[in-house]
N, C-alpha and C positions, 0 to 999 in steps of 0.2 A: 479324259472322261470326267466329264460333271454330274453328279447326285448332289442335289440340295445346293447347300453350301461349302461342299466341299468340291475340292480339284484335284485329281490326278494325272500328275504326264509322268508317260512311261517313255524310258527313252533308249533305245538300242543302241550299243556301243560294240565296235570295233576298231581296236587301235587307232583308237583319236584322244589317247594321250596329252598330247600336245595342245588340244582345245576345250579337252572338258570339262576341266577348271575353271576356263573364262566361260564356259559354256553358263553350267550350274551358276555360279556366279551372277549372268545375266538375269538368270533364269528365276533368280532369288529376287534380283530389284523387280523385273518385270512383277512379282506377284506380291512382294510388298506390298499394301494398304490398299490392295484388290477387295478386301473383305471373305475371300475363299479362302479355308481351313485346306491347305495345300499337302502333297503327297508327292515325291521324286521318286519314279521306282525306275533303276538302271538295271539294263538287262545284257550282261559283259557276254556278246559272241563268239568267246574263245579267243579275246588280244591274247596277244604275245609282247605288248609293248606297256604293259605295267595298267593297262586303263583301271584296272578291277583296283589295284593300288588306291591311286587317284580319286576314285571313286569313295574308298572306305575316307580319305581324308578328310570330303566332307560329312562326316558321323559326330554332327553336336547331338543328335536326336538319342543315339545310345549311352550317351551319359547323364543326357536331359531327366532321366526318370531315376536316377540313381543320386541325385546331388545329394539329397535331404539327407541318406544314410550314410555316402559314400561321397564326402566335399570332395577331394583332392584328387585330381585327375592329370597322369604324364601322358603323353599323348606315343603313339610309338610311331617309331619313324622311319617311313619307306624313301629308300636313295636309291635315285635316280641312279643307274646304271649304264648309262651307254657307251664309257670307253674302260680304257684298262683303269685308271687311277680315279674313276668313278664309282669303279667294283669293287676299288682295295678299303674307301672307304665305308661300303657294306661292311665288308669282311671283318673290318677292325670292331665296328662295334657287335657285328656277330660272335667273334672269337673273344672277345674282351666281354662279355656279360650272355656266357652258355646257359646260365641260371633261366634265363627267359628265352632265348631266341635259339635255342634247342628245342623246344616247345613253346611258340607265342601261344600265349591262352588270357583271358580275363583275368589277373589274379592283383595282387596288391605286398606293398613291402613296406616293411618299419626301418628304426634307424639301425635295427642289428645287421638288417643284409643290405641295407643302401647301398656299399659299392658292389653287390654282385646283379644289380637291374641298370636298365638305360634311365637316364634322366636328364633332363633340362629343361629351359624356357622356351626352348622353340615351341613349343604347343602344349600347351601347363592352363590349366583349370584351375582355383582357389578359392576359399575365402578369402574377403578384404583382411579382414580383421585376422587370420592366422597369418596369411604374407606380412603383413604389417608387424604382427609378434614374431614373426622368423627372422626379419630385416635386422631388430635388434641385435640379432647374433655375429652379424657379417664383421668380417673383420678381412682385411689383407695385410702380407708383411710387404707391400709393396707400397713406396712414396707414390708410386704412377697409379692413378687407381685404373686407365685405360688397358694396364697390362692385367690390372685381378682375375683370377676365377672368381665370377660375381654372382654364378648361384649355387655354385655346392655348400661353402656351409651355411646358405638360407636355405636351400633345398634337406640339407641335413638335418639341422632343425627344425623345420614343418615334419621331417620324417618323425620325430622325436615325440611330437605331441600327435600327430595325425596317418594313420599309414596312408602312404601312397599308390592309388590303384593305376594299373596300367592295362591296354585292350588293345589288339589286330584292330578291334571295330573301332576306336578312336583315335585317329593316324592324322600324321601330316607327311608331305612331301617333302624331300630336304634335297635341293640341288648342289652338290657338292662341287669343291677347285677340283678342277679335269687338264688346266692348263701345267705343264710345268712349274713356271715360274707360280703360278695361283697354290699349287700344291707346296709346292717347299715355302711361301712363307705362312701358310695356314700349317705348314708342320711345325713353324719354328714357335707359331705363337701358341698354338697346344703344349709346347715343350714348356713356355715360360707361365702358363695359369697351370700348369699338371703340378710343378712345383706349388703355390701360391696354394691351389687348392688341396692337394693331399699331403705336402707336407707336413702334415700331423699324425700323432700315434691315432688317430680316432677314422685314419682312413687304413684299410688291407693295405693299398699299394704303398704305404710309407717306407717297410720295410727295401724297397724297389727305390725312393727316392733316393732312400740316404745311401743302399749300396752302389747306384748308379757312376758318384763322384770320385769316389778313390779307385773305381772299378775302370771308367774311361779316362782317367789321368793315367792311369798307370800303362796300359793300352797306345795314348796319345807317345809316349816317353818313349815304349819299348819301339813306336810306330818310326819314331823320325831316329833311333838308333838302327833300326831293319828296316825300312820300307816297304817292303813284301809283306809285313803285318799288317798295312792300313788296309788292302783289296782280300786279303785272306780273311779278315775280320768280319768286313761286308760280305762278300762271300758266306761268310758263317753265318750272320745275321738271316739270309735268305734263306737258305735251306735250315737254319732251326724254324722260322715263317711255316715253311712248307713242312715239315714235320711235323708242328702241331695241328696243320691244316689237317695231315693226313689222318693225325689221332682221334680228329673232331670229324673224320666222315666228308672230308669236304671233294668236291671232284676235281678233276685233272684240271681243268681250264681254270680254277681258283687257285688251285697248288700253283699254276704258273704265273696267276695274278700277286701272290704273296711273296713268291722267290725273287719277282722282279721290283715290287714296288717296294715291300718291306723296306729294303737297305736305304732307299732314298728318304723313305719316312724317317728310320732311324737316326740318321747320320743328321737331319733337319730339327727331328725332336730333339731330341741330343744338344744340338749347339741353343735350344728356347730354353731347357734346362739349363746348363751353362748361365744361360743370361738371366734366368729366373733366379738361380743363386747371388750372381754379380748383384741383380737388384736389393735381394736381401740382406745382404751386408751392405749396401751404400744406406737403405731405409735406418738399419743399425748404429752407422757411425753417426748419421745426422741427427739421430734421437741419442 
């Protein structure tokens, strides 16, 4: 529809997921330096395959009008779902920050509750000039800087001076490892930045880091004196998964997604820790 100078395509969607992206996308170059004051209105027919998701992704226009008050923007992030260890990765950051995602709503956080929200740089809005004063703060106990967590304490930091807002309405798409083998090494290398980055009293989960190592030594020892402790263990691992699933409201088909994937998450996070610690004693002895 054309009035004036302006343009609106209205565009009906039903589960075309898989196109809308490149759709919209096209859709932006084709009206680039058109000179029409342009308008996208999506009209989701009841997908069932996340379109409506997809769609909020591209939402620059709902933060467009809130920068001047409101700089700093974390983007929230819809995963792609379609096998079982697609879903666990929903789950984990559903169940790991209930703060928000028990209620997504428009809201915003400081550095007191920073680790109770989702955050990172997959889809992060800034000023130049505060990312640039946050930057100063990074530090890693890691020689490898390819192994760091390289935005939590920038991200911490910005928290510090800036709250950070987060919205449903400003989302990205995150295709998460679905493959095996893609999953257990994106488990091991979360194990080794989980260390790097919350290793410090100034993160909640620290308390979790430090008791993690004398908790699975002690475990590994008892494991290769009895055997039967190392599958009993995973075993426990899954069903305490699916116990919190069940405390947080979550449904049957998730309880079964938690009890199965959990233990391979763990057992992978687990050995990145491990190696998160080896690195920081080697960065140690060589300084």
């Amino acid at each position: 529809m054309i009035l004036g100078d302006s343009l609106s395509v209205v565009m009906p969607v039903y589960n075309e997921g898989n196109h809308l992206e490149g759709t919209i996308d096209a859709l932006v170059t084709a009206i680039d330096g058109s000179g029409f004051e342009p308008e996208l209105v999506l009209v989701d027919d009841g997908s069932t395959d996340g379109s409506a998701n997809i769609a909020r992704a591209s939402a620059l226009r709902f933060v467009h009008g809130r920068l001047h008050a409101e700089p700093v923007w974390n983007g929230h992030v819809y995963v792609e779902t379609e096998s079982l260890l697609g879903d666990f990765w929903r789950l984990l950051a559903e169940l790991a920050w209930r703060d928000y995602f028990d209620n997504p709503r428009t809201t915003s956080f400081g550095f007191a509750e920073f680790d109770r929200f989702p955050k990172g740089t997959t889809c992060f809005i800034a000023p130049r000039d505060l990312l640039q004063a946050a930057f100063v703060h990074f530090r890693s106990g890691y020689a490898d800087i390819r192994l760091a967590n390289d935005d939590t304490p920038i991200l911490r930091a910005l928290a510090a001076e800036e709250r950070i807002h987060i919205s449903p309405e400003f989302a990205c798409l995150y295709a998460p490892r679905t493959t095996v083998a893609g999953f257990l090494r994106h488990s091991v290398h979360r194990g080794v930045v989980f260390v790097d980055g919350h290793g410090t009293p100034a993160s909640r989960f620290f308390p979790y880091v430090v008791a993690f190592f004398p908790v699975s030594a002690a475990l590994t020892v008892l494991a290769l004196r009895r055997p039967l402790v190392a599958p009993a263990a995973v075993a426990a691992c899954g069903i305490a998964a699916a116990s919190y699933g069940v405390r947080a409201g979550r449904s049957r088909r998730e309880l079964g997604t938690l009890a199965l994937a959990t233990p391979l998450y763990a057992v992978a996070h687990g050995v990145g820790m491990w190696r998160g610690l080896a690195e920081l004693v080697r960065n140690r002895v060589r300084t």
